[in-house]
KOLNUNU-747512 format. One record per atom (N, C-alpha, C): x, y, z; residue in one letter. Coordinates in steps of 0.2 Angstrom, whole numbers, plus 5000, padded with zeros to 4 digits. Example, Ala and Ser with C-alpha at 12.3 -4.5 7.8 and 13.67 -1.06 7.14 Angstrom:
residues 2
506649725039A506249785039A506649845039A506449895035S506849955036S506450005039S
***
This chain:
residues 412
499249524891X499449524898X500049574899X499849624903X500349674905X501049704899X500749684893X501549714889X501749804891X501849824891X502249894892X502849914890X503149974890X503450014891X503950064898X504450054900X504350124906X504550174904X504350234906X504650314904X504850324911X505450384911X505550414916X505250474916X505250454923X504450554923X504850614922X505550614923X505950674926X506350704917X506450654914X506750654910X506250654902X505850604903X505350574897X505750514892X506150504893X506550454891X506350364891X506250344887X506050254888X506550244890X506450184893X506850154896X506850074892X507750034892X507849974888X507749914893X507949954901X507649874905X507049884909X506749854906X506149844909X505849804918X506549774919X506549774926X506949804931X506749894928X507449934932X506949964937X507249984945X506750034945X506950084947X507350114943X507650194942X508150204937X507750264932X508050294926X508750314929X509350274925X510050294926X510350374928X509950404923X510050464921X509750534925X509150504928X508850554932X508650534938X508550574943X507950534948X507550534949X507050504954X506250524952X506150454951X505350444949X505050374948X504950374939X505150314939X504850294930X504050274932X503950284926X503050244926X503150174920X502650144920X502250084914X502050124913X502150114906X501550144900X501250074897X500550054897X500249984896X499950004886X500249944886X499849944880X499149924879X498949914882X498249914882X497749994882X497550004880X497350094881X496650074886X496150034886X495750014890X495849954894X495549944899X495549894905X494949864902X495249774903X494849734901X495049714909X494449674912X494149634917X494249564915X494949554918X494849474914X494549434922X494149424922X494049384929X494049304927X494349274923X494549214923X495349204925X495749244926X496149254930X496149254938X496449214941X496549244950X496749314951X496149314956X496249374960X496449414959X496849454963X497249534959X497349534949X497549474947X497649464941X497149464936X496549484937X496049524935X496249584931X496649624936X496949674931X497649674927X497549614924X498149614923X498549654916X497849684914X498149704908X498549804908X498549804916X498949864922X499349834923X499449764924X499949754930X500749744924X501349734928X501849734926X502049644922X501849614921X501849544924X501449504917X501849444914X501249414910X501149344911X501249334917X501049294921X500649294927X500649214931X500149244938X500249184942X499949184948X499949124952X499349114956X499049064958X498649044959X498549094967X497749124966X497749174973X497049214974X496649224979X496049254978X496049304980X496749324982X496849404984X496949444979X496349504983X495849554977X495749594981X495649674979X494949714981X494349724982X493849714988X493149704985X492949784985X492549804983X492349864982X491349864985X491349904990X490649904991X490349944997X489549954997X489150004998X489249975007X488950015012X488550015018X488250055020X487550035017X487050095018X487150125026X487050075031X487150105038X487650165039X488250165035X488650185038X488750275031X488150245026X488350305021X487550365026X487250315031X486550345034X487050405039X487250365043X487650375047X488150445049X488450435043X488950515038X488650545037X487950525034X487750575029X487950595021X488450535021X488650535013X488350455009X487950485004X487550425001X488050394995X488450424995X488950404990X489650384990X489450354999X490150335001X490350264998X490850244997X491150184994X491750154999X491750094999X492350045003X492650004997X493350024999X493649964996X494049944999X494049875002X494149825009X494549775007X495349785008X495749735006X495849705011X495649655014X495749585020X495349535019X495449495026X494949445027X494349465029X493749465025X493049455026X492749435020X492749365023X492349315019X491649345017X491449355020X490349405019X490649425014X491149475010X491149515008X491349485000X491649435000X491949404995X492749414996X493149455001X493749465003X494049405005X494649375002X494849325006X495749355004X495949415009X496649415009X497049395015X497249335015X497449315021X498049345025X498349365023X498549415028X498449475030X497749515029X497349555030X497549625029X498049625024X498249705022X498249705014X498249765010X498249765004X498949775003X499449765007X500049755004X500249685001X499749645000X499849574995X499749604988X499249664988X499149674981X499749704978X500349714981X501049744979X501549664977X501449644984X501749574986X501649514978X501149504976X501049474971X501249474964X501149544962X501449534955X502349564957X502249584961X503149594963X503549524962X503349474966X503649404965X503249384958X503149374954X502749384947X503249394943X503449454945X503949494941X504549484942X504949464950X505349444949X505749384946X505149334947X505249284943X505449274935X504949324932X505149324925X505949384923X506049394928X506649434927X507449394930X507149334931X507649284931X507949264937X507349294944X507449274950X507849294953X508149264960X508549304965X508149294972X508549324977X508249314983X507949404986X507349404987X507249494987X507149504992X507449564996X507649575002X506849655003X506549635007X506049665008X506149715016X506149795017X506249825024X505449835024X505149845031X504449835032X504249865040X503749885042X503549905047X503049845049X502849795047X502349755049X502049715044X501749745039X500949725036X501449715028X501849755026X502449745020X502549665021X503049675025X503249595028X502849515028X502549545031X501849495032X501749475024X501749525021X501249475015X501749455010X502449465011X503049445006X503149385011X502949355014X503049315019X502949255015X502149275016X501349235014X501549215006X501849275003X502049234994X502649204996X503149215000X503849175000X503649085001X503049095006X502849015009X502349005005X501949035001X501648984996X501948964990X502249014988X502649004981X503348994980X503848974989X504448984989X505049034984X504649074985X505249144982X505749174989X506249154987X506549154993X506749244995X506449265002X506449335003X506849345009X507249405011X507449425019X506849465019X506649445027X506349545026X506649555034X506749615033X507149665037X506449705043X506449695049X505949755051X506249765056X505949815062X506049815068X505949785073X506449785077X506349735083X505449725087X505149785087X504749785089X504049765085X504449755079X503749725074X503749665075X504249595075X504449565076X503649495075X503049525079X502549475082X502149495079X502149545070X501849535066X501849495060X502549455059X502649425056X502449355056X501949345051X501749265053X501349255047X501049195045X500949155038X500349155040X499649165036X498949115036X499049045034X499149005039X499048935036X499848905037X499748835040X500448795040X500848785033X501448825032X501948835027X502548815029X503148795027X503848795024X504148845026X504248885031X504748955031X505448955028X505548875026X506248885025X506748945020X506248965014X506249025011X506449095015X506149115019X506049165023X506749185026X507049235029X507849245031X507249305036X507049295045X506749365048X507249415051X507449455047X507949495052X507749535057X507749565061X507549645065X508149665068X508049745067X508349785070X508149825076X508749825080X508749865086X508549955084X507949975081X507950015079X507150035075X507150125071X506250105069X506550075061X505750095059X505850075053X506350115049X506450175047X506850195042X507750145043X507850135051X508250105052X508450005046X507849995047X507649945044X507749935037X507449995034X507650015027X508450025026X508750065029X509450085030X509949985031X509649945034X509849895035X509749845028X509149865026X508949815020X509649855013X509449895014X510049925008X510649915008X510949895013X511449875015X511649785011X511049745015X511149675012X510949655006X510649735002X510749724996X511349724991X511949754994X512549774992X512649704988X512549634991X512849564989X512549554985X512949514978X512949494975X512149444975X511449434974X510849404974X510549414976X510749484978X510049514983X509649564981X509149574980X508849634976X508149654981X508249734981X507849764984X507149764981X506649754985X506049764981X505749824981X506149874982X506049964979X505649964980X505149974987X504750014987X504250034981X504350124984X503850154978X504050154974X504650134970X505250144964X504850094958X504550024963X504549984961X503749974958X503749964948X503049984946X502449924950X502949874951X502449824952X502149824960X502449864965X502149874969X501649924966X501649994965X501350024963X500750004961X500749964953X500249974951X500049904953X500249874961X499549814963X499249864966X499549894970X499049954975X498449984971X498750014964X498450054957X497550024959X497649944958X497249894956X496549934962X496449944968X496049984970X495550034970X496050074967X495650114960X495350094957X495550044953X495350004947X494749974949X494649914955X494249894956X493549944957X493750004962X493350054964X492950054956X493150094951X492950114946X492650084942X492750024941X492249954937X491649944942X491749944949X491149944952X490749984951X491050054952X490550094955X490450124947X490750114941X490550134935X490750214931X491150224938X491650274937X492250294942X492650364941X492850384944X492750404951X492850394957X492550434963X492950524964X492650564966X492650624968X493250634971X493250594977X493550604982X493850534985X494550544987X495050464987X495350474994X494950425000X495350445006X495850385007X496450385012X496750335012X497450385017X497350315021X498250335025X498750315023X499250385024X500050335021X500450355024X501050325023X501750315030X502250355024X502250305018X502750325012X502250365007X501650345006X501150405003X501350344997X501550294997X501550264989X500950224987X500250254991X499750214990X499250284986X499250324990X499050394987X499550384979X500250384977X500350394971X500050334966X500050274970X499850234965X498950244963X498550294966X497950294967X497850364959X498250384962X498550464955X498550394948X499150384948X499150354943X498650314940X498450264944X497950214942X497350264938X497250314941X496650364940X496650394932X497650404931X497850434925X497450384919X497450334921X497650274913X496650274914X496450274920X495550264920X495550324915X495750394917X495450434913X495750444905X496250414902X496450404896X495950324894X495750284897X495350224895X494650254892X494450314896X493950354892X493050334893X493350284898X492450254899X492250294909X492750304913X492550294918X492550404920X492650424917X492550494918X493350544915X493350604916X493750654914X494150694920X494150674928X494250714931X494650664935X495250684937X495450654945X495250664950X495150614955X494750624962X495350654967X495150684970X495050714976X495750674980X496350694981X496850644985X496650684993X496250644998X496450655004X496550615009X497250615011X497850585011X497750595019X497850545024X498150545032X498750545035X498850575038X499550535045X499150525052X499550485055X499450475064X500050525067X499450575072X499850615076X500350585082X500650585083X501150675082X501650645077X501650585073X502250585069X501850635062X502050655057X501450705054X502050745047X502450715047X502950755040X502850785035X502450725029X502150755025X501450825025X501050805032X500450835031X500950915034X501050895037X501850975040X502151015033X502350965028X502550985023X502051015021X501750985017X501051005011X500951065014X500651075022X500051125022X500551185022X501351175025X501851225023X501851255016X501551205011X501851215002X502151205003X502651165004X503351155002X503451064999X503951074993X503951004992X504450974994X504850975000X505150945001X505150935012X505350875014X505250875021X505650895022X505850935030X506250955034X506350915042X506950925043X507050915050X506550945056X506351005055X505451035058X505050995057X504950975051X504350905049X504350845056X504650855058X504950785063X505050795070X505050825073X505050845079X505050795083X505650765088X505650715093X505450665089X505750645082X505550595078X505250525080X505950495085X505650445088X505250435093X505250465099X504450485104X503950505100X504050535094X503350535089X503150455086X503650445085X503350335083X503150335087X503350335093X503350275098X502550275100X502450355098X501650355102X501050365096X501350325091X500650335085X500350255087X499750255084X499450175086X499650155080X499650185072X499650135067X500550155066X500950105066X501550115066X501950115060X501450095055X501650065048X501750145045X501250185048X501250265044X501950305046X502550265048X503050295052X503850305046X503750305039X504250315036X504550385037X505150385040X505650465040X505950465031X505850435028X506150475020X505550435016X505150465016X504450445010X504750485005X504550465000X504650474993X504050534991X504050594996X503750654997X503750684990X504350724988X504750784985X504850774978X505050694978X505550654970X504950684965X505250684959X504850684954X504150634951X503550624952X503250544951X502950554959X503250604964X503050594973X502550604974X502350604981X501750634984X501650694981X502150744981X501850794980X501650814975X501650804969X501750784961X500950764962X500950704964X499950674964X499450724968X499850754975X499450794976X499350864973X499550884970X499750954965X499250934958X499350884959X498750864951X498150844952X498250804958X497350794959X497250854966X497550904968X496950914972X496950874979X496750904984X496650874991X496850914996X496750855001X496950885007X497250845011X497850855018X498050805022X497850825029X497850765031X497550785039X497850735044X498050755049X498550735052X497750715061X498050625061X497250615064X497650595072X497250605078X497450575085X497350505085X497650485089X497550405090X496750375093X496550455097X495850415099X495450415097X495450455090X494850475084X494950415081X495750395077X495750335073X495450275079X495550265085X495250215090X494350215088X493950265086X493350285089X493150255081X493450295077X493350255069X493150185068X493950165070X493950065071X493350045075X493050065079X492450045082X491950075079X491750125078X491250115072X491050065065X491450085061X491650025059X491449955057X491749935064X491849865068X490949865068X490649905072X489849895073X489449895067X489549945060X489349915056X489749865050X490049825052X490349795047X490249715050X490049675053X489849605058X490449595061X490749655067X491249655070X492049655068X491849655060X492749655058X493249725060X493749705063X494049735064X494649765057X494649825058X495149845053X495849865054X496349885052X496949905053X496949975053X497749965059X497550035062X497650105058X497850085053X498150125048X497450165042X497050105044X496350135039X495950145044X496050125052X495550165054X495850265054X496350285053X496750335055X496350375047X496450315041X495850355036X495150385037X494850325039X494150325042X493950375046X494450415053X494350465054X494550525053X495050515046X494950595043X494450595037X494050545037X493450555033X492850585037X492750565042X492350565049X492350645050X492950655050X493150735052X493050775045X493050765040X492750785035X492050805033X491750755033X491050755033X490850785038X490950785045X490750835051X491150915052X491750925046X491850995045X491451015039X491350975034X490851015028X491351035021X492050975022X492451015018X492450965013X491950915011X491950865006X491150895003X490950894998X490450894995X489950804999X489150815003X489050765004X488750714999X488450754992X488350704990X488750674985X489450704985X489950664981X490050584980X490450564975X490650494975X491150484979X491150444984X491750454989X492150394989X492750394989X493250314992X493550334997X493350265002X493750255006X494050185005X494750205005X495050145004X495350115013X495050055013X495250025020X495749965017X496249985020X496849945019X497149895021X496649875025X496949805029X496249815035X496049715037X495649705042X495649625041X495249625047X494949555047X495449525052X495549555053X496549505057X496149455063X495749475066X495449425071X495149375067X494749385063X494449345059X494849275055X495549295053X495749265049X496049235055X496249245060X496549205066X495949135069X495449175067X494849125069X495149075064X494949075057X494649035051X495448975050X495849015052X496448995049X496948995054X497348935052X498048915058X498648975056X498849015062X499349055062X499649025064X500749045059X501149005059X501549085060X501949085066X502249155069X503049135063X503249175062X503849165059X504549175064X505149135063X505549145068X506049175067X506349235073X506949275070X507649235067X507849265064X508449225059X509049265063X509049345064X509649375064X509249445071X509749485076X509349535077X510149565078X509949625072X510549685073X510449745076X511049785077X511049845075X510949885072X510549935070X510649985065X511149985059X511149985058X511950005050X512249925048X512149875055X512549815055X512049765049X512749735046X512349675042X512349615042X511849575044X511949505046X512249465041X512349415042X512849335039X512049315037X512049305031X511349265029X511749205024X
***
């Protein structure tokens, strides 16, 4: 179950705590190094915990949130790519999906409280654009881990549980503000003595739940895929996608090659793809133009991080430089036109707006000719079902605890 190692990437250094998530010495991301050299399928394990011998954690909690991995002839007819791949973290029962809050950010969310538990506990202060929150929510009310999570005022009617739960755990703050603002607020009530940030990308066990996608991709499909599509805000799902890939191709059964990173933003917020297609590995104040009028007018908001973990050692940039790719900066009405394809061949499930923004830099790919068509392709869809799980299941809105200003930190 999960034994490891961390190194730091910048330095090479092991590291003596294995609940840090950043090398003293340098900056940049540490990795897990697992001892396991192959992935065993333990499918007597719950859900995500399947991979548990990737995850950081040598325990589990009872859960059947997973990634499902699978074909759509219709939709591979459709492209024109016969080798397209889905891998569908949400609610879609058809599918064998049952992630009740309909994003793959549970797969970060669960062994993160896993971990934090065997690390002796605490209250973990989570910043979020929506879909983050939500699911640290959903493990706060099922397994009472007590969390703040920090978002923006205007996220506020994201936050809510599948299923009548106990919120007493839960602390909901918003900020008069976006999200980076929220992050900048979270860091703040971390200053107090029993609060710990859930570090983002810093943090392996978010990483490597994300990893788990890959993972799942790769046991299904019996290998590596070619080419790896997927939207990011922080881009920490394209890194956990790198990595994940790393340890497949040192496991030695699933191929020798890294896939393909291509990676989305929603226009006009667009930083990283501003970067990249500049070279450069670092963002700029140019990258951002009218920053916040560029939020305000993206559909998927979650992809709206002003300091992604771009440039850091272990960064975006880093996994795009080694795997290869490309980024593409998508309109609101193409990602709109995705989601409703989609929806038509999937029995109306609707998906999140963030993987439809994937979907149509897939779309725009395959109808520029810049992807091989008959390669092995992943599309990672990050979240859906939201109508669906609202049908099946009692939704329980969470109630504001605190609303601040930017920089201000609430009395919890």
């Amino acid at each position: 179950m999960g034994d490891y190692v961390l190194r730091c990437l910048a330095g090479g250094e092991l590291l003596e705590d294995h609940y840090t998530l950043a090398c003293p010495n340098h900056p940049g991301f540490v990795r897990a190094e697992y001892t396991a050299a192959q992935l065993t399928v333990r499918k007597n394990l719950p859900g995500v915990f399947r991979f548990s011998d990737w995850l950081p954690v040598r325990g589990s909690v009872p859960t059947r949130s997973r990634p499902v991995t699978f074909q759509n002839r219709e939709l591979c007819r459709e492209l024109g790519l016969p080798n397209l791949w889905i891998t569908f973290t949400g609610y879609y029962p058809e599918c064998g999906c049952y992630v009740p809050t309909g994003s793959f950010k549970e797969l970060e969310a669960l062994p993160t409280i896993v971990r934090l538990k065997e690390a002796g506990g605490g209250t973990l202060v989570v910043a979020s654009a929506g879909n983050t929150g939500r699911a640290f929510a959903q493990m706060s009310a099922e397994f009472g881990t007590h969390v703040v999570l920090v978002v923006p005022e205007s996220s506020a009617d994201k936050l809510w549980t599948a299923g009548y739960f106990d919120h007493s755990a839960i602390r909901l703050v918003t900020v008069r503000g976006d999200y980076t603002d929220a992050i900048k607020t979270a860091d703040k009530i971390c200053e107090a003595p029993g609060y710990f940030p859930e570090g983002g990308g810093k943090n392996i066990a978010r990483r490597d739940g994300m990893g788990c996608v890959m993972l799942d991709a790769a046991v299904t499909i019996g290998k590596l895929p070619e080419y790896y599509f997927q939207a990011v805000g922080s881009g920490t799902g394209g890194i956990a996608a790198w990595e994940a890939a790393a340890r497949l191709i040192g496991d030695g059964r699933f191929g020798s090659v890294f896939p393909e990173l291509h990676l989305s933003q929603n226009l006009p917020f667009v930083p990283m793809v501003r970067a990249w297609n500049a070279g450069r590995n670092h963002i700029l104040e140019e990258d951002m133009p009218d920053a916040q009028a560029s939020i305000n007018a993206v559909s998927a908001q979650v992809l709206t991080n002003r300091t992604p973990p771009y440039g850091i050692c272990g960064g975006v940039y880093d996994a795009m430089r080694s795997c290869g790719g490309r980024m593409y900066a998508v309109e609101n009405s193409d990602a709109a036109s995705a989601a409703k394809i989609f929806s038509e061949a999937e029995n109306g499930i609707d998906i999140d707006p963030a993987a439809a923004v994937a979907f149509a830099s897939l779309i725009s790919a395959a109808e520029e000719g810049s992807i091989r068509k008959n390669a092995s392709i992943l599309l990672n869809i990050t979240g859906g079902g939201y109508q669906r799980v609202k049908k099946d299941c009692e939704i329980a809105q969470i109630g504001v605890y605190r609303t601040v200003d930017p920089g201000e930190v609430p009395a919890l």
